[in-house]
N, C-alpha and C positions, 0 to 999 in steps of 0.2 A: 182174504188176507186179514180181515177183521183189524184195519188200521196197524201193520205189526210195525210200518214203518214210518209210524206217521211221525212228525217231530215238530215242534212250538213251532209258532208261525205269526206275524200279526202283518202281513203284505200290502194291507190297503193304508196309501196315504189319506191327510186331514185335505179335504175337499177347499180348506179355505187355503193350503199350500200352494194351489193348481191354477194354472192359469192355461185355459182347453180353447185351442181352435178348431174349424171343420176337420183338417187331419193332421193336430198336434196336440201334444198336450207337455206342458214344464211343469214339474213340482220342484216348488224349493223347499226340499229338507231341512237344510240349512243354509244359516248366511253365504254357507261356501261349498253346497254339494247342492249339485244342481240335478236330478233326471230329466233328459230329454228324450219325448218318443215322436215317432213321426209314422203314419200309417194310412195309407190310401184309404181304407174304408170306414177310418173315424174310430176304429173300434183301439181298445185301449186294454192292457193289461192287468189286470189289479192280482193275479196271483202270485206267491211267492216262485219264485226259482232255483235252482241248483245252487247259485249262488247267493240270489239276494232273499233274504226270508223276510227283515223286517221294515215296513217303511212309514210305522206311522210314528215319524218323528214331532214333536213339539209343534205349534204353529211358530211360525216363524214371519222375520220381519223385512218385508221388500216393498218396493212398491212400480207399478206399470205406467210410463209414458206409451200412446199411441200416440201414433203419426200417419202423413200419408204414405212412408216408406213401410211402415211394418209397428213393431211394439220394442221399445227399451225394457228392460229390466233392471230395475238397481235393486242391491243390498249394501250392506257396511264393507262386503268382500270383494264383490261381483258387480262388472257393469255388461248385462248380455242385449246382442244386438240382434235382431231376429225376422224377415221382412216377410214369415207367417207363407212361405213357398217351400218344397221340399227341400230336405234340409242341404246345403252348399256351402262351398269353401267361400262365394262373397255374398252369401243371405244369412249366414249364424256367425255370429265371434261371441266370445265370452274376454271382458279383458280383467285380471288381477287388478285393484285397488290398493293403493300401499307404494313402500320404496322397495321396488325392484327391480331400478334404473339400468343396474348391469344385466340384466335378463330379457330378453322377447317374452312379456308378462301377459300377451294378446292369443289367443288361444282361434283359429278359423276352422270353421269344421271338416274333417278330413283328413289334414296336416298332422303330418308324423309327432308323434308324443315322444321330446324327450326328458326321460325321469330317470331315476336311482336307480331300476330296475328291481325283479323280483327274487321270480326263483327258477329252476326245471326241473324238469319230470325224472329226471337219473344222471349219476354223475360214471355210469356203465360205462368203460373201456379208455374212460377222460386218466390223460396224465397231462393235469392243467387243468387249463382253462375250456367252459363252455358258452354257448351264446345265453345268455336269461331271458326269462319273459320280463313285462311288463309290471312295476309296482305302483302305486298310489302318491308316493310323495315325486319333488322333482325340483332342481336347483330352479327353476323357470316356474316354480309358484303353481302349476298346474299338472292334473295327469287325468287319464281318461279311462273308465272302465264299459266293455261293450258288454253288456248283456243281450244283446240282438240273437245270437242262436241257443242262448241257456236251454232248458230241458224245464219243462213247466209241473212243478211240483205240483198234485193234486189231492184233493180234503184225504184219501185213504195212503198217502204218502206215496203212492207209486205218480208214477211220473207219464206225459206225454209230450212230443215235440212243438215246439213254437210254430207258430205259422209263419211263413215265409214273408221274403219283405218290407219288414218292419224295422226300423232304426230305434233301439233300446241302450242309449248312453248314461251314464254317472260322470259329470264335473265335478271332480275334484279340486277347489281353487284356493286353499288355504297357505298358500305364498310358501313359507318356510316355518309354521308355525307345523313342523312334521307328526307332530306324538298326537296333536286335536285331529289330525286327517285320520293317521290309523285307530284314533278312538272312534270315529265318526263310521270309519269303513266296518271296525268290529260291529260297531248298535246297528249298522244296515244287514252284514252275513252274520250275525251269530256268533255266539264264543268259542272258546276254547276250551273243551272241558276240564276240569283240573282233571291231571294225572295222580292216578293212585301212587301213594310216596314212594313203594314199591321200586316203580320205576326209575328212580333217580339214581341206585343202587349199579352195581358193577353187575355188566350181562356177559356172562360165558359164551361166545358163538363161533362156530367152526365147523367147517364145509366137510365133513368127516365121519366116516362109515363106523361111527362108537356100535357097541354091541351095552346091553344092562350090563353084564357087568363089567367093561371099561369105563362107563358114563359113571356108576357109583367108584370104583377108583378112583377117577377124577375129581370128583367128590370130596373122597377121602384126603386126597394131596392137598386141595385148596381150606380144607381142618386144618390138616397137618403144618402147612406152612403159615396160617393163623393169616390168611389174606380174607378180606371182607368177601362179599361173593352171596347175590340175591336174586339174579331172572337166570335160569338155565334157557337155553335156548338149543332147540332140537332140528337140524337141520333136514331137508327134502330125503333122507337114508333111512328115516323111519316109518317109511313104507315103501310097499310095492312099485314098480310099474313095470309098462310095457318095454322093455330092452331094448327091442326087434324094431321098435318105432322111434327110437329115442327118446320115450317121453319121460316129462320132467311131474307129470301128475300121478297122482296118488290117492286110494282114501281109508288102505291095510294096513293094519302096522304088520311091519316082519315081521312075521314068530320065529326067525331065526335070530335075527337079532334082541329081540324083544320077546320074548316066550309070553311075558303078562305084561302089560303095560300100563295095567292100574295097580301094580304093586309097586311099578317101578316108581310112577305117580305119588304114590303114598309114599314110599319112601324120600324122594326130593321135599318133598311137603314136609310130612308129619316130620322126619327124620332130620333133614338140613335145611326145612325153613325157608326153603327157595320156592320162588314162581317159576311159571312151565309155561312156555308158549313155542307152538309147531309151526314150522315152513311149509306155505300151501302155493302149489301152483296149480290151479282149479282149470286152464284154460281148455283143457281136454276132455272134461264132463268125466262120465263111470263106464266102466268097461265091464264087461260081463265077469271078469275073475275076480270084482271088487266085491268082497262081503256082505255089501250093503246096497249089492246093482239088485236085488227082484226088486225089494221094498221102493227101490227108485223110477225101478223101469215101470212100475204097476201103477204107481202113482201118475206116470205120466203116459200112461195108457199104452204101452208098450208090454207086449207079451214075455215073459222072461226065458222064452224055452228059444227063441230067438236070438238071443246073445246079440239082441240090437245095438251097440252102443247110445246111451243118454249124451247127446252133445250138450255143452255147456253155453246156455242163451240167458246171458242176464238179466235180461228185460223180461222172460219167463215163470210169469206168477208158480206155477204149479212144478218148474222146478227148481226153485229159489228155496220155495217151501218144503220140498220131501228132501233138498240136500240138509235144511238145518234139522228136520226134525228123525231124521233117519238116520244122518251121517254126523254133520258139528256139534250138535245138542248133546248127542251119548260122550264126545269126548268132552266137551265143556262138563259135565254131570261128572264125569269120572277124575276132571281135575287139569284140565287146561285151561288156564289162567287168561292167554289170549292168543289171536291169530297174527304170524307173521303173514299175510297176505301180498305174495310176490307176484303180478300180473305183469306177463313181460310180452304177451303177445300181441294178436291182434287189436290197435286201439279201440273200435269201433265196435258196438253191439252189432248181432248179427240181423236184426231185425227192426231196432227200432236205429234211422238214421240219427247222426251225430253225436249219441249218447257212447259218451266218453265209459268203456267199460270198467280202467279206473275209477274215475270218480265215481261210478255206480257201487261198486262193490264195495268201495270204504263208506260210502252212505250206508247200503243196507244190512252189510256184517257190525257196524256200530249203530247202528239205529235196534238191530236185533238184543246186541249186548243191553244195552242200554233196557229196553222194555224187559227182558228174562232175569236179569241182572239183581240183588240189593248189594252189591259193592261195585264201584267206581269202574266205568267198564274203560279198556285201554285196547285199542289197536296201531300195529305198525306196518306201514305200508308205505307203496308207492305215491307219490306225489301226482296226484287227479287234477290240478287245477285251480284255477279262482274256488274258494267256499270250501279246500281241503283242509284249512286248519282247526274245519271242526272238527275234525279225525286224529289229530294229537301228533303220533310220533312217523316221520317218516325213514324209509330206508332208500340211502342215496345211490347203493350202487355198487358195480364190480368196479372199484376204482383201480388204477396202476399204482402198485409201488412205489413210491419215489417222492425227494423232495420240492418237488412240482405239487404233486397232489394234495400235500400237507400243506403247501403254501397258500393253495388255490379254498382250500377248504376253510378255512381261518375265515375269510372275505366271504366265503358262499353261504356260513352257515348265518352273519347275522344282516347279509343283504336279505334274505328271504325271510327277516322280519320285516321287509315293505309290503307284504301280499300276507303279514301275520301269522307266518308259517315259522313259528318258535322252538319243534322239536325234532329236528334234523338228526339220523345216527347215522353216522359213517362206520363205513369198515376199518378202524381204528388199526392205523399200522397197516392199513392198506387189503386191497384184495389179490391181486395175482401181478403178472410180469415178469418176476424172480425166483428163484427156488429157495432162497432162505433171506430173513429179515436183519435189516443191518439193528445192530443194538442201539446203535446213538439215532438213527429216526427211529423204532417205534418206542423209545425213552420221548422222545421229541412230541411225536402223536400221541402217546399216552397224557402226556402235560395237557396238552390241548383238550382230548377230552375228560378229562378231569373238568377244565373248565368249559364244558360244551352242556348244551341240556342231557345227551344220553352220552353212556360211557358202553360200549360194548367193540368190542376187538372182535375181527373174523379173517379169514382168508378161503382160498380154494383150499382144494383137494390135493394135495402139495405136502409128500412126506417132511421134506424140511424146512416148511412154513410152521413154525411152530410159535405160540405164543404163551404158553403158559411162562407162568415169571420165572419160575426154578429153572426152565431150562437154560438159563444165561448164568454168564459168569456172579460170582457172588455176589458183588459191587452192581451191576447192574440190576439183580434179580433185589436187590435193598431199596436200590431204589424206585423200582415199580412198586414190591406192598408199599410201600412210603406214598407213590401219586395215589393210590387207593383210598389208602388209610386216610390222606386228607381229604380226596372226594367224600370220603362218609364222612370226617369233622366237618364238612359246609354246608351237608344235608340241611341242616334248620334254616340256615341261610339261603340255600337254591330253591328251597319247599315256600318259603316266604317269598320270595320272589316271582316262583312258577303263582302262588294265589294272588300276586299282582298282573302279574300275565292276565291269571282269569276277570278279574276283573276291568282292568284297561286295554288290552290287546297288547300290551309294550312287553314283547318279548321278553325271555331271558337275555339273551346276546341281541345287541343291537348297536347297530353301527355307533360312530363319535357325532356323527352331524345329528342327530336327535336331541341331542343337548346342547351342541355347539354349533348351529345352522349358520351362521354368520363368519366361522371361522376356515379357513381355506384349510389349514391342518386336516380340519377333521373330513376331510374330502380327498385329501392326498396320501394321508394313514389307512388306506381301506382297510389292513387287517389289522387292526388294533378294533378296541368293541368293549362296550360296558358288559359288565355278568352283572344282571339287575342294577340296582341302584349305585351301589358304591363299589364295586369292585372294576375295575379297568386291567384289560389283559392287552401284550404286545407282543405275541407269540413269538417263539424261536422256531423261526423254519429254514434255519440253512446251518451247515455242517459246521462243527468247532474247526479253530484253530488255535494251535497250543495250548489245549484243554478249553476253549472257551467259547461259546458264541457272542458275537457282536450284533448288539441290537440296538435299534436309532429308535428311539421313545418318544414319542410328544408328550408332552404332559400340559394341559389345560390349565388355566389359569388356577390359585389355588394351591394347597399342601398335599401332597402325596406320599403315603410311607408305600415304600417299596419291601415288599415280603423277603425276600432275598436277604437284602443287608441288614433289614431293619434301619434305615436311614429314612429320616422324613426329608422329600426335596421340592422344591419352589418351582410352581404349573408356570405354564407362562412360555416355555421353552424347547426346545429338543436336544434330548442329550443321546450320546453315547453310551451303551454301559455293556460290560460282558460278566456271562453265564455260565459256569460250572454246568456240569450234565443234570447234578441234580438240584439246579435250580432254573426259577422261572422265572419270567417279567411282570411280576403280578403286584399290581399300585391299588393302592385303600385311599378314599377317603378321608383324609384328615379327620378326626372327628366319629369318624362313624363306631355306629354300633354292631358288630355284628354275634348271633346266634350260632353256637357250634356246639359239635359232641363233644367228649372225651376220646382218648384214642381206646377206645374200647367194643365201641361197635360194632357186630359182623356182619349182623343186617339189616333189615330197615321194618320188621314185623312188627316189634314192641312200640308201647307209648310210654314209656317211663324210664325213657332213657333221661340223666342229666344232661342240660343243656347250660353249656356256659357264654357269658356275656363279654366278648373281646370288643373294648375301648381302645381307638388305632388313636397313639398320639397326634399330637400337633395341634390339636382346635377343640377349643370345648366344647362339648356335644351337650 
């Protein structure tokens, strides 16, 4: 592998953090992240993980009472109690330090963690609501992260399993100071890589048998109707498969649909300035009528006159390697920009136990970009887990139709900034359930992803699922370029923001209790959510009445202009207020500054576009 996968790493803690018994060992990271391991044979971990890469934090400041029960530990955060036996619900407690009177701030080992929750792996067939995993922060000052079964990253970046056994925790105990825990949780897994601006842009996607030349028509209409328009996105129909089997893999492009597919290439590029990225469902491996099965099947010592099928093992040095360099590489070279990588089958490697084949394949298909790469490598994919949001954008799902799914998405996309997972794309306007799109919801879901990290629309296979803008009435088809047209004026502002991401871990969209932890609003508003810094949204998800929707606002202490009316109004309160179809709940900063285009933008290629400087009354800035 010659290291193809290997990725920064600095996993060993400062020896003066640690405090090691016969079979324990505690480092304190910080005042208020504690690791705790616990291991029958003394032997201890120092290599990075799937999730945790980095741990040599600062030395930091504690100090150890022994007793004849066991050993205390104090910090300024943390009082841990610990009687030095394996680890138990009455020989460990960890208790929060601080006012957090109304809260059980006592933490015993074992007992159920309850937090803010995170995120899940797919929002697939949900109309509504799903269960979430586990996040980092927690109205109770505490939350817990198990690294006990992780996948043990090794010096050549490939990976082997944990030994069994062992108790591998992360204390979280930063009370309600929530943005220091997920800054703390970022410097432990790693960042986020900034996304190429590219990305921020309007993504065309659609579950639809396009032939070259309807995909250049379509093309042609989104010139024509002068709507912004920058990732084409080419669905699972531009290639091959098995019929006979149902399968959903591929690695041919049609020549019936596709005669040359690097003309095609060159023409979305050179031609309309758009990025290209293909739907992969790899879980089937190469079949012998794949183009590219001898050079695959040879490689991995399989006779080609056999029409062996290559099954697909991810954990499989030798065929991890002859897929990129045989099959991904020629199409990267000829102008795919990135991989939509959709794994929807079996969770598990077929070989190496608990190795999450998600998470594996979003590590190594962006660990590859990454090394082949000199531009900003991007991938989108399924949601792998704790340590996925080094992978950037995720794709949530065959959601249902309806205003359920729009309500529930509002709430899901910046909860899963507790687990730092910032780039969520929904199937915008839904993916199946109905045979055609009501115009006032995906008006409705177009707003929202306007103001979401990715804006791309999709649906099934579904003659009158139709999403382009033209095909609605006039009035509504204005006002989609119109959600468009502003998505590209915030560009300088959502790109400013996503480089605060990369820096802090603090999301784009992130809940209200990140800045307002003390305040009960911002806990009972779940889908209301800052867009970076200064921008506060309070989405419209339920149907007008009498032209209007009615939506109940909190507004935080403070000035807030509301974009709609252009009215500045006093934080502090909850109001009532209604929306016209083509407007939104969308509250500035008093005071603030923000960077924007012109309405002139189409796509996001250039660097010399003007950028102008809007000053939101009410405060002097």
């Amino acid at each position: 592998m010659q290291e193809i996968y290997r990725v920064k790493t600095s996993p060993v803690a400062l020896s003066d953090n640690m405090i090691i018994g016969e079979k324990y060992r505690i480092t304190v990271l910080t005042e208020a992240l504690v690791r705790l391991e616990y291991s029958e044979d003394g032997v201890f971990e120092d290599r990075a993980t799937q999730t945790v890469l980095f741990r040599d934090f600062p030395k930091t400041g504690y100090h150890v009472v022994r007793n004849a029960d066991g050993i205390e530990v104090h910090t300024s955060m943390l009082h841990l109690i610990y009687n030095e036996k394996e680890f138990s619900s009455h020989g460990l407690s960890i208790q929060i330090k601080g006012n957090l009177s109304a809260y059980h701030s006592i933490w015993h080992y074992g007992e159920k963690v309850h937090d803010l929750q995170g995120t899940a792996r797919t929002l697939d067939d949900v109309n509504g609501e799903v269960e979430l995993g586990h996040g980092v922060v927690s109205r109770f000052g505490y939350s817990i992260l198990d690294d006990s079964k992780s996948q043990i990253l090794l010096d050549d970046g490939w990976i082997e399993p944990r030994k069994k056994g062992v108790s591998d925790l992360y204390f979280f105990g930063y009370g309600h100071d929530y943005k220091q825990a997920l800054n703390d949780f970022y410097r432990l897994c790693g960042k986020t890589p900034m996304l190429p601006r590219y990305a921020l842009g309007n993504w065309w996607s659609r579950y639809y048998k396009y032939s070259e030349e309807s995909y250049m028509e379509l093309m042609d209409k989104f010139d024509e109707k002068n709507i912004p328009f920058t990732v084409a996105v080419i669905d699972m129909d531009w290639h091959y498969t098995d019929k006979g089997r149902g399968s959903w893999t591929g690695w041919t492009w049609n020549k019936e649909l596709f005669p040359d597919y690097r003309k095609l290439l060159k023409d979305l590029k050179a031609d309309n300035g758009l990025r290209v990225t293909l739907n992969l469902h790899p879980a089937e491996g190469v079949r012998s009528y794949e183009e590219q099965y001898e050079a695959v099947a040879r490689d991995n010592g399989v006779d080609p006159a056999t029409k062996q099928e290559i099954p697909w093992i991810s954990s499989k040095k030798s065929f991890i390697k002859s897929m990129f360099k045989n099959v991904l590489m020629p199409m990267n070279n000829a102008g795919i920009d990135f991989w939509w990588l959709d794994w929807q089958q079996e969770p598990f490697d077929k070989e190496v136990k608990n190795l999450s084949n998600t998470w594996w394949l979003n590590y190594i298909f962006f660990s590859q970009m990454e090394r082949e790469r000199q531009t900003r490598p991007l991938i989108y994919h399924r949601w792998g887990g704790l340590g996925n949001h080094r992978y950037q954008v995720g794709f949530s799902g065959d959601t249902f139709i309806s205003w359920a799914s729009l309500d529930y998405q509002t709430y899901f996309n910046s909860t899963a900034s507790n687990v730092l997972y910032g780039y969520w794309s929904h199937d915008i306007g839904g993916h199946q359930g109905v045979d055609h799109i009501d115009p006032e919801l995906y008006v409705r879901w177009m707003q929202f992803g306007a103001f979401s990290p990715i804006l791309r629309s999709h649906s099934t296979k579904i003659a009158g699922l139709t999403k382009e803008p033209w095909v609605f009435s006039n009035e509504v088809s204005d006002i989609l370029r119109g959600i468009i047209r502003q998505r590209y004026n915030m560009v300088p502002y959502i790109y400013t923001m996503a480089r605060e991401a990369y820096e802090t871990g603090l999301s784009l969209c992130r809940p209200m209790y990140y800045d307002y932890p003390e305040t009960q609003e911002a806990y009972d508003y779940r889908n209301q959510y800052m867009f970076g810094n200064d921008v506060m949204v309070a989405p419209a998800t339920s149907p007008m009445k009498d032209g209007y929707t009615e939506v109940k606002v909190w507004l935080p202490e403070g000035q807030w202009y509301e974009f709609a009316s252009g009215k500045t109004l006093q934080g502090g309160q909850v109001l009532t207020r209604y929306f016209a179809l083509d407007e939104y709940p969308i509250y500035i900063k008093a005071g603030a500054v923000l960077p924007m285009y012109n309405d002139k933008v189409m796509n996001l290629n250039g660097k010399d576009e003007t950028i102008v400087l809007n000053v939101i009354p009410g405060k002097t800035s």
